[in-house]
C-alpha positions in Angstrom: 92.9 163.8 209.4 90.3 166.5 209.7 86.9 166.7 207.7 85.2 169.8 206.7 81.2 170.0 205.8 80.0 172.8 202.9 76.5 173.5 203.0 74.0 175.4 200.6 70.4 175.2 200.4 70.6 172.4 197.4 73.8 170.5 198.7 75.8 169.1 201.8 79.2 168.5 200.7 81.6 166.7 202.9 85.6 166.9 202.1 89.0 165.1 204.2 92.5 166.5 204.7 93.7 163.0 203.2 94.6 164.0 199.8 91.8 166.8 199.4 89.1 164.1 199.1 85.6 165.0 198.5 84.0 162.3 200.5 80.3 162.9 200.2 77.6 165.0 197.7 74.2 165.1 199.1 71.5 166.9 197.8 69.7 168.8 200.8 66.4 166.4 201.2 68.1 163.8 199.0 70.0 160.8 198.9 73.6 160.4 199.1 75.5 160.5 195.1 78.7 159.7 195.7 80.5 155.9 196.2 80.7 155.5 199.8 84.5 153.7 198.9 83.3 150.3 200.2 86.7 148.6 200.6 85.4 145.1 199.7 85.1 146.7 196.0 86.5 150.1 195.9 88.1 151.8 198.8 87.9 155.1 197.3 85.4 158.5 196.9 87.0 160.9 194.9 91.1 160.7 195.2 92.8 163.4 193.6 95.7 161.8 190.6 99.0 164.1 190.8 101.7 164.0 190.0 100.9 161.5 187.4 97.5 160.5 186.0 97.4 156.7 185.6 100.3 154.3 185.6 103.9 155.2 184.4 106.0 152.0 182.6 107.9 149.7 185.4 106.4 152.7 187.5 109.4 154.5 187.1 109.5 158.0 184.8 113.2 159.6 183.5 113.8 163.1 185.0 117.2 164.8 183.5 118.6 160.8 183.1 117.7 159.6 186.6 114.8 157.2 187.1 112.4 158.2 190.1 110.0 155.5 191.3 106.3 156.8 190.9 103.0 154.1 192.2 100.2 154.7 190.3 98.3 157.7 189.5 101.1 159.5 191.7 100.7 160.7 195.7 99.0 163.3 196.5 96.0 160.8 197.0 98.0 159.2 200.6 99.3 163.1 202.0 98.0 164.6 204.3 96.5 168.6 202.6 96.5 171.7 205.4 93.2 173.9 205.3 94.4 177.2 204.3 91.4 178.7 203.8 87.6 177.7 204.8 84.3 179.1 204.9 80.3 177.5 205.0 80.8 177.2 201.1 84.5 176.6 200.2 87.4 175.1 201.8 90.9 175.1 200.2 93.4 172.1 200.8 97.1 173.1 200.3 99.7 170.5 199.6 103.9 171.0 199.8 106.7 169.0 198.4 108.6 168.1 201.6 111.4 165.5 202.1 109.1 162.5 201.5 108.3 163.8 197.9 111.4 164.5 196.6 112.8 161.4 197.0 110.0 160.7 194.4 109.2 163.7 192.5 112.8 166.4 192.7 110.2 169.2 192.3 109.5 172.1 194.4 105.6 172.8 194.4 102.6 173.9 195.9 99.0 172.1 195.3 96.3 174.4 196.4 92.5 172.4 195.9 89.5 174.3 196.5 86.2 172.8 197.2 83.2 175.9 196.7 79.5 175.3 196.6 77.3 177.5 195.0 73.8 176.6 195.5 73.5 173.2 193.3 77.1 173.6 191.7 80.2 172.3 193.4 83.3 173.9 191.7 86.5 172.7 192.1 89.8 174.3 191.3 93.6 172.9 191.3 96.2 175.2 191.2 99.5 174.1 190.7 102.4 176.6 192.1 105.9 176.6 190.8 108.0 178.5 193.8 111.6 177.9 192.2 113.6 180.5 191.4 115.5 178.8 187.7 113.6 175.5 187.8 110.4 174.2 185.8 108.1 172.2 188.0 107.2 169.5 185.5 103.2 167.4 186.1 100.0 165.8 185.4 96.9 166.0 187.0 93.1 164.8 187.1 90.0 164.0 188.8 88.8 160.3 190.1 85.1 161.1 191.4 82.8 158.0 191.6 79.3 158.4 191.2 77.1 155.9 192.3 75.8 153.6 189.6 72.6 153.3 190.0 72.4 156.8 191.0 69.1 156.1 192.9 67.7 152.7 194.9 65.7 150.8 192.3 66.9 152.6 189.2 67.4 150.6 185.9 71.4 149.9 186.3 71.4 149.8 182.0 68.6 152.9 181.8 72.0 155.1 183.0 73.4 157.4 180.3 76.2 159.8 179.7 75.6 162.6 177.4 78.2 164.3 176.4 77.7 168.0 174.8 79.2 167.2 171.6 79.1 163.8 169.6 82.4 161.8 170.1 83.1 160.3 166.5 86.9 160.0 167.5 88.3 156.4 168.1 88.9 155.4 172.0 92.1 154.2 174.1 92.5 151.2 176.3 94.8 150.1 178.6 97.1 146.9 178.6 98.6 145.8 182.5 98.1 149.4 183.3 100.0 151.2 179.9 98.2 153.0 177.0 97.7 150.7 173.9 99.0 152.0 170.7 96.2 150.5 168.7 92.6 152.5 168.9 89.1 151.5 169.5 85.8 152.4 167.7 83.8 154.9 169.7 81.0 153.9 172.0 79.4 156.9 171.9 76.3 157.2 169.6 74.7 161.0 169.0 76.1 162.2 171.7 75.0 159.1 173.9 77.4 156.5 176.3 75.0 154.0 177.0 76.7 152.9 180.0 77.1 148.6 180.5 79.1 146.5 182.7 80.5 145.0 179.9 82.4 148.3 178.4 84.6 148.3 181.7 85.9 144.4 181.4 88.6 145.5 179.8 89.2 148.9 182.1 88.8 152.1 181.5 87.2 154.0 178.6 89.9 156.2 177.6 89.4 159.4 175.5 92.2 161.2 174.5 90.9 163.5 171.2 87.9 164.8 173.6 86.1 167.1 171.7 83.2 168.1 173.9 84.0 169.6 178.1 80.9 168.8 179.4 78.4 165.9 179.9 75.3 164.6 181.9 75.4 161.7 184.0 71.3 160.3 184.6 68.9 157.8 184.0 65.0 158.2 183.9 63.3 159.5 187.9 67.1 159.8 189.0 68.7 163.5 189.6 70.8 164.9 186.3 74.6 165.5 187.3 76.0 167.8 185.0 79.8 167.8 184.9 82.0 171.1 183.4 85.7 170.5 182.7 86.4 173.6 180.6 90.1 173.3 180.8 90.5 169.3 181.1 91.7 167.7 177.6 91.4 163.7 178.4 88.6 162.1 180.2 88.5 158.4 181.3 85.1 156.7 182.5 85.7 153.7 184.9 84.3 151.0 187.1 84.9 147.5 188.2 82.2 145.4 186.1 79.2 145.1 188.5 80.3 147.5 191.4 77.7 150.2 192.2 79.9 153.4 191.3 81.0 154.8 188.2 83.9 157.4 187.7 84.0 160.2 185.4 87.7 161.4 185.4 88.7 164.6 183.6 92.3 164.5 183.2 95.2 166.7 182.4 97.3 163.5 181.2 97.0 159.8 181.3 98.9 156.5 181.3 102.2 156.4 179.8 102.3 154.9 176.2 103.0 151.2 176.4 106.5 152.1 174.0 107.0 155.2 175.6 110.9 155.3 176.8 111.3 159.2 176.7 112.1 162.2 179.3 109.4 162.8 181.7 108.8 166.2 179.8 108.0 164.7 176.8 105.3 162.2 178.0 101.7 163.0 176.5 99.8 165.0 178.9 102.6 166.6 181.2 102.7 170.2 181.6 105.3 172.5 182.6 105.3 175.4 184.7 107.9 178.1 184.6 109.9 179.2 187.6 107.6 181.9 190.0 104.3 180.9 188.2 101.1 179.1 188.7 98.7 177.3 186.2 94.7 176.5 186.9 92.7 174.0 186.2 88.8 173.6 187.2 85.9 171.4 186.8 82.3 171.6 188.5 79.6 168.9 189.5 76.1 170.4 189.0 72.7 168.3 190.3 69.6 168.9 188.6 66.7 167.4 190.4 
């Protein structure tokens, strides 16, 4: 496992080889803003969710009439990435299918992550390579960053807010042991505002999946602004543990299987595909506004 550091004059940025994981997003003479993955409450920074997002049902998915086991929120979170390219401002993590994933996953792929730091802005891009000559490569994949919740010591926990560019009038999803509930819930979010309270999170994760806005603000009064850009991400899910001191704001391309979903792998709501010989980007950028 090998760690690289980005630096610019607003932000130190720290990212591991295990699963691409930013690990650390520190503003130059500030405090630290990302969950330090205390393992007591969450052992986790920032993992990366491919090729699933979320849980699949018996965490098994069809592929072509065979069932492939699949944990939760997929691998690419355990493997080990190799640095292909690196510089003071950007590193890029590339992951292979090998023998270990296709017992799994019967895809050939490469998963190229790039971490780049432009002065208060950390971009990060996924690009998902489909090398096979007459086969689609078949996937979902998101985002897990935890922010720390309260962002700064002594900040109101309930003062924190998400803003999201656009109101958010459309009902919400939640999850049942894991799977995506049929039946919808009445949106939190009021002009634009998530006022954000341990109590939304008892029952897990605030799903959106009929997202209309791709950005939002994280903050609460005397802490920094973290603005967060997901141009090309259509679900987002918000999570914590009630009480823990992080809070994750997940864009997603995909999410939990449907609790009745008994289809193909193809047809599960959120999974792309990717056509022999091409590539497809995603991207998504953490901004801090002091």
């Amino acid at each position: 496992m090998t760690d690289y550091t980005l630096n610019s004059p607003a932000l130190s940025v720290k990212i591991t080889s295990r699963g691409a994981e930013l690990q650390s997003l520190k503003m130059a003479d500030g405090p630290e803003l990302l969950w330090q993955a205390d393992p007591a409450v969450w052992g986790r920074h920032a993992p990366q969710l491919f090729p699933t997002v979320g849980r699949l049902k018996n965490d098994t998915y069809r592929h072509e009439g065979t069932d492939y086991p699949l944990p939760n929120h997929g691998f690419a979170r355990e493997m080990e990435f190799t640095c292909v390219d690196q510089s003071e401002t950007h590193c890029t993590l590339s992951m292979r299918d090998n023998e270990t994933t296709r017992e799994c996953y019967p895809f050939t792929f490469e998963l190229l992550i790039t971490h780049t730091l432009q002065d208060q802005t950390l971009v990060i891009t996924y690009t998902l390579r489909n090398p096979a000559d007459d086969k689609e490569l078949l996937a979902s994949l998101g985002a897990h960053p935890g922010f720390k919740w309260p962002l700064i010591e002594g900040a109101d926990r309930n003062a924190h807010t998400i803003t999201f560019e656009q109101d958010e009038p459309a009902p919400i999803r939640r999850l049942e042991s894991g799977l995506l509930q049929s039946q919808t819930f009445p949106t939190p979010v009021h002009n634009r505002v998530l006022a954000l309270r341990d109590t939304l999170f008892v029952a897990d994760v605030v799903m959106f999946d009929a997202l209309k806005s791709r950005a939002l603000t994280y903050t609460a009064p005397g802490a920094p602004k973290i603005h967060i850009n997901f141009p090309a991400f259509p679900h987002l899910g918000i999570w914590t543990k009630p009480g823990a001191g992080f809070v994750c704001i997940e864009p997603w391309q995909g999410h939990a299987s449907p609790q009745t979903f008994e289809g193909e792998f193809r047809d599960k709501p959120g999974v792309v595909s990717i056509a022999p010989q091409t590539e497809q980007s995603w991207q998504y950028s953490i901004s801090v506004e002091v």
